[in-house]
N, C-alpha and C positions, 0 to 999 in steps of 0.2 A: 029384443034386448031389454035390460033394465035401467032406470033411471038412476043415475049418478049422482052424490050430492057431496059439497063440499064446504066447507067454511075459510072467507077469504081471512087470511091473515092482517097482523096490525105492518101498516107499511105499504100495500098490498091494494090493490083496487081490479076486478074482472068486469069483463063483458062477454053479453051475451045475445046476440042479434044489437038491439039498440036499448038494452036495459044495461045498468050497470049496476055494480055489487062491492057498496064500500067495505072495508073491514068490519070480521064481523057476521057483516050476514051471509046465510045459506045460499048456495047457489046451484040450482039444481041442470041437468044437462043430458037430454036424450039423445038415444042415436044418430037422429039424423044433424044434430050440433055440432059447433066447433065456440071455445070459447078464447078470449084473449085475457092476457094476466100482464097487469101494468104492477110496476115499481114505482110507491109516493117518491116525488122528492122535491121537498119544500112543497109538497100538499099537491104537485101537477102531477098528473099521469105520465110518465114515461112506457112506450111499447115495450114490453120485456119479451113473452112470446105467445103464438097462436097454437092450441091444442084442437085436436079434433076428438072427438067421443071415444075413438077405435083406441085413440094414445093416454088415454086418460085413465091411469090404473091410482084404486082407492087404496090399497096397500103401498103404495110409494107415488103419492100427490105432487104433482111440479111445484116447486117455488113459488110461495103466496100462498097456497092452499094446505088444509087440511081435512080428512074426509069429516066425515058429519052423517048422522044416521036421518037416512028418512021420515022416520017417526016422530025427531026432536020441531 
């Protein structure tokens, strides 16, 4: 499979194992991953939801995210 890549949105803060990815930055996520997508509010991470790779489509990004090309 291929590596997925996304840009977290403003508002917006993911995890990934025990990395996290403010607004903004790249977030990149291989098969065997699952990643979680918080909602800021008032600056704290609130759980929003947990994606796994399989669910994870770059044509229609969950909430927070938008994709982001490899390359950039």
């Amino acid at each position: 499979m291929m590596t997925k890549a996304f840009l977290v949105r403003r508002g917006f803060e993911a995890r990934n194992g025990q990395v996290r990815y403010g607004p903004g930055v790249k977030l990149f996520v291989e098969d065997d991953e699952e990643i979680e997508v918080y909602m800021l509010r008032q600056g704290k991470p609130c759980r929003a939801r947990q994606y796994p790779y399989a669910s994870l489509d770059m044509a229609a990004p969950p909430t927070g995210l938008r994709p982001a090309a490899l390359q950039d």
